[in-house]
ZADRENVEX-980448 format. One line per 4 residues: number of its first residue (from 0); their letters; for each residue x, y, z of N, C-alpha, C. Coordinates in nm, 2 decimals, decimal comma. Layout:
N
NUM) a) X:Y:Z:X:Y:Z:X:Y:Z; ... .
END
This chain:
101
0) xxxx) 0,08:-0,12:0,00:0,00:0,00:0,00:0,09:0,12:0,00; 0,03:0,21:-0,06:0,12:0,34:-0,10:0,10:0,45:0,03; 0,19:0,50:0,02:0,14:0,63:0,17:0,04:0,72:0,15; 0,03:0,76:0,07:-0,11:0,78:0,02:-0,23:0,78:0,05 .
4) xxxx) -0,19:0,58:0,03:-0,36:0,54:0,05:-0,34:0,49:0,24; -0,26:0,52:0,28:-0,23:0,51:0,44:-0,30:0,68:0,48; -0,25:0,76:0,44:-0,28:0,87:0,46:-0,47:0,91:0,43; -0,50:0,88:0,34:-0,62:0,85:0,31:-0,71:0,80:0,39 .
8) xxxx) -0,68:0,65:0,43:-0,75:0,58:0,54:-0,75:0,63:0,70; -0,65:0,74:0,72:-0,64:0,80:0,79:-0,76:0,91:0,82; -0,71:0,97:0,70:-0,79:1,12:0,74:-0,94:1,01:0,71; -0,96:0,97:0,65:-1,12:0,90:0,64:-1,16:0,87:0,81 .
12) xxxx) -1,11:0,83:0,92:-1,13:0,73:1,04:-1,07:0,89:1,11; -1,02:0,92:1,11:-1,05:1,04:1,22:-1,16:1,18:1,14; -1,18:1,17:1,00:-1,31:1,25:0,97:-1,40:1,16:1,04; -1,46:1,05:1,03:-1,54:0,94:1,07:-1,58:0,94:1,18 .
16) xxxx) -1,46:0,99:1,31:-1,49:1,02:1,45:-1,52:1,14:1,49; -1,51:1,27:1,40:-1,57:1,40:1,41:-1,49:1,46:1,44; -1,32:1,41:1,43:-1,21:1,50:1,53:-1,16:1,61:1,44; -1,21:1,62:1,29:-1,17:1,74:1,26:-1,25:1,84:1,27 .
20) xxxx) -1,41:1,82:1,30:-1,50:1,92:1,36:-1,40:2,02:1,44; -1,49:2,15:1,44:-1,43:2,27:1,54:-1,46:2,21:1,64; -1,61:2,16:1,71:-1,63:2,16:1,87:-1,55:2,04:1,93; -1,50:1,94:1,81:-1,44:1,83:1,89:-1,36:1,80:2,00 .
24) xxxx) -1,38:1,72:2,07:-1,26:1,69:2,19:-1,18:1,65:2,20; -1,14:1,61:2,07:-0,94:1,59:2,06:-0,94:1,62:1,92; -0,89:1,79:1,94:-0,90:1,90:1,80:-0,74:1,87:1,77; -0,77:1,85:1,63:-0,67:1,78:1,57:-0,59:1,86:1,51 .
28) xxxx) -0,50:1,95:1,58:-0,39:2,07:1,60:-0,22:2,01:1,57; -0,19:2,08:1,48:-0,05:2,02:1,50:0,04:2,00:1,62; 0,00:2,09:1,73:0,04:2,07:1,84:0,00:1,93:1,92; -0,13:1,91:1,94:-0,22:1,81:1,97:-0,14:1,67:1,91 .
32) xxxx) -0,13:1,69:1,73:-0,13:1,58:1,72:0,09:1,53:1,75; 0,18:1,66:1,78:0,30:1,60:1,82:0,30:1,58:1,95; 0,23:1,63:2,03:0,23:1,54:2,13:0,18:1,44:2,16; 0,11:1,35:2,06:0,02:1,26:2,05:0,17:1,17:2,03 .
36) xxxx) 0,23:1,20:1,95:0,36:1,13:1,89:0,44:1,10:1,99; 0,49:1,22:2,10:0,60:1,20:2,17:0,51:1,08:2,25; 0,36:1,09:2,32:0,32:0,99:2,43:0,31:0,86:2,38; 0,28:0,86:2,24:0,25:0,70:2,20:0,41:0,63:2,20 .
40) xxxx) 0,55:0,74:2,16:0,63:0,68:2,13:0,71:0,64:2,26; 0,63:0,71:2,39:0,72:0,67:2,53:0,62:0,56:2,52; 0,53:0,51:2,51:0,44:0,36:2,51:0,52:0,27:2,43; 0,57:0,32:2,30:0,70:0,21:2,29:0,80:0,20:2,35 .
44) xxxx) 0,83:0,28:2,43:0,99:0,30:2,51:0,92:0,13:2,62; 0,82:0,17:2,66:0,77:0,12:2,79:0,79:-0,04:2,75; 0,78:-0,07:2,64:0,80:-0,21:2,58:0,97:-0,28:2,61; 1,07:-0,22:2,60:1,15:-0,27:2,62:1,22:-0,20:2,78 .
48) xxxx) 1,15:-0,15:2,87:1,19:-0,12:3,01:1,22:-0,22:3,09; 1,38:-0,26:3,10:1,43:-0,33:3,20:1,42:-0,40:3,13; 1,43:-0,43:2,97:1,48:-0,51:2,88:1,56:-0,50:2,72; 1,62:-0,61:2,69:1,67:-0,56:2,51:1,53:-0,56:2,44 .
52) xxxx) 1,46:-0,64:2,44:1,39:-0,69:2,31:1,22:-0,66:2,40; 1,15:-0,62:2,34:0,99:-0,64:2,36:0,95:-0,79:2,38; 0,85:-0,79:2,51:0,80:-0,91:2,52:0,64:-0,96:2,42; 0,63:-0,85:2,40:0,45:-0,87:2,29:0,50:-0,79:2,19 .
56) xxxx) 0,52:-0,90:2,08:0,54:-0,76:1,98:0,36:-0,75:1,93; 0,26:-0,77:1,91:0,15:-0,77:1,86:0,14:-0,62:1,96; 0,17:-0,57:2,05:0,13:-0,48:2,11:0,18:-0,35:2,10; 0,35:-0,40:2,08:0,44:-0,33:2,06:0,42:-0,27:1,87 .
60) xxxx) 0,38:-0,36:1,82:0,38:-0,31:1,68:0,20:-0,25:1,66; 0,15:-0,21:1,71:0,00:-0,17:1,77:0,07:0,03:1,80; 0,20:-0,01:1,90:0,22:0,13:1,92:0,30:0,21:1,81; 0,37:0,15:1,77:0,40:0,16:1,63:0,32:0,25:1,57 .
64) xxxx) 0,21:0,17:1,53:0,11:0,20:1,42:0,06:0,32:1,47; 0,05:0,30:1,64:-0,01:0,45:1,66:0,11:0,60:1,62; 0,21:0,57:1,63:0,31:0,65:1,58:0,34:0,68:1,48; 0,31:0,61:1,39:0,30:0,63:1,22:0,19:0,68:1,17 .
68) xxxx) 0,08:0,67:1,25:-0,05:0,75:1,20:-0,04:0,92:1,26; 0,00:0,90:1,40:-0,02:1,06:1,43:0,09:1,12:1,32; 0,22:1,05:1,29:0,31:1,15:1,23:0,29:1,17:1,05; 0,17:1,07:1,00:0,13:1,05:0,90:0,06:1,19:0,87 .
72) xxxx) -0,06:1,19:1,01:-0,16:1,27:1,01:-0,10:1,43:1,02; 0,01:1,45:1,12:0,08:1,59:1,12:0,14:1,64:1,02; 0,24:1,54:0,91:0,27:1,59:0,79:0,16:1,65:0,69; 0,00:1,61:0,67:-0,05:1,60:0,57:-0,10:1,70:0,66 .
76) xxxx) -0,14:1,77:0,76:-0,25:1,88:0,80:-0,14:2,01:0,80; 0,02:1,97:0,84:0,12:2,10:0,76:0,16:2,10:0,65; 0,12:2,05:0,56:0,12:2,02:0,45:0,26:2,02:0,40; 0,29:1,90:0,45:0,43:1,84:0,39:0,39:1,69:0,37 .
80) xxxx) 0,50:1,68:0,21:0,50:1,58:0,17:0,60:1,47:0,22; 0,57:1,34:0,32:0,63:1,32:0,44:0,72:1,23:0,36; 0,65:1,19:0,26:0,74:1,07:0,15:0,87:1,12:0,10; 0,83:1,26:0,06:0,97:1,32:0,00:1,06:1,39:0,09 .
84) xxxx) 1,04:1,42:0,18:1,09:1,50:0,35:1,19:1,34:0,39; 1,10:1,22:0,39:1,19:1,08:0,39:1,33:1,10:0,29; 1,28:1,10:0,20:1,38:1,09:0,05:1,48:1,19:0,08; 1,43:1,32:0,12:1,54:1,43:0,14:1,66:1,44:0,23 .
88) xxxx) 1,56:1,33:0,35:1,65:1,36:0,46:1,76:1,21:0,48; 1,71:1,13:0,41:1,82:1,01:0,36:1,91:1,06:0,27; 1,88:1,12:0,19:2,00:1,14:0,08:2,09:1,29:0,15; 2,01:1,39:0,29:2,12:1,43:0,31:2,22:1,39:0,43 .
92) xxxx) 2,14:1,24:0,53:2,22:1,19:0,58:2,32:1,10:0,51; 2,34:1,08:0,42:2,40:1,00:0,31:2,51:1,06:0,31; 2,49:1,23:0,26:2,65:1,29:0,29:2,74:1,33:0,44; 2,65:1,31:0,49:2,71:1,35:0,64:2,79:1,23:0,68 .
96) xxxx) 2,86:1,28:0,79:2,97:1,19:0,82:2,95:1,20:1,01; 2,95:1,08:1,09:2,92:1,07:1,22:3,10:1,08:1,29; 3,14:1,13:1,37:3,26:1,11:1,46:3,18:0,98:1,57; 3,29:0,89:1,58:3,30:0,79:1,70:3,27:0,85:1,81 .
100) x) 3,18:0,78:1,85:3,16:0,79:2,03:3,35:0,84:2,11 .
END
């Protein structure tokens, strides 16, 4: 599936729940939705606490998903194209160079 049609299925299921209405109760603000990102992505941290590896990944990849959708959904409401922001920012880590720990 193309990002696209991930993006699509998105805005469809939160238009669906009314969250882009004005009166809604989780107003779907770029602010709103990066903090949505940093909390879901400490719910992945919480998967490997006081360990290497996650013990459920069905749950762990659940948080995931929630991560990829809020950051899905924040590119496309600041209207950035997150596929090519991907592409950009690989090819300018590509020229950078890291010094050793």
């Amino acid at each position: 599936m193309e990002l696209k049609e991930l993006e699509a299925r998105m805005h469809a299921f939160v238009r669906g729940k009314g969250w882009y209405e004005a009166d809604s109760p989780k107003p779907q603000t770029p602010r709103n939705l990066a903090a949505s990102i940093a909390i879901e992505a400490a719910e992945i941290l919480e998967h490997f606490q006081w360990r290497e590896t996650a013990v459920n990944k069905t749950e762990l990849a659940g948080e995931l998903a929630d991560v990829a959708l809020y950051l899905i959904q924040l590119a496309s409401i600041s209207d950035i194209d997150l596929e090519q922001a991907i592409l950009d920012k690989l090819a300018y880590n590509h020229s950078r160079t890291w010094s050793a720990p």
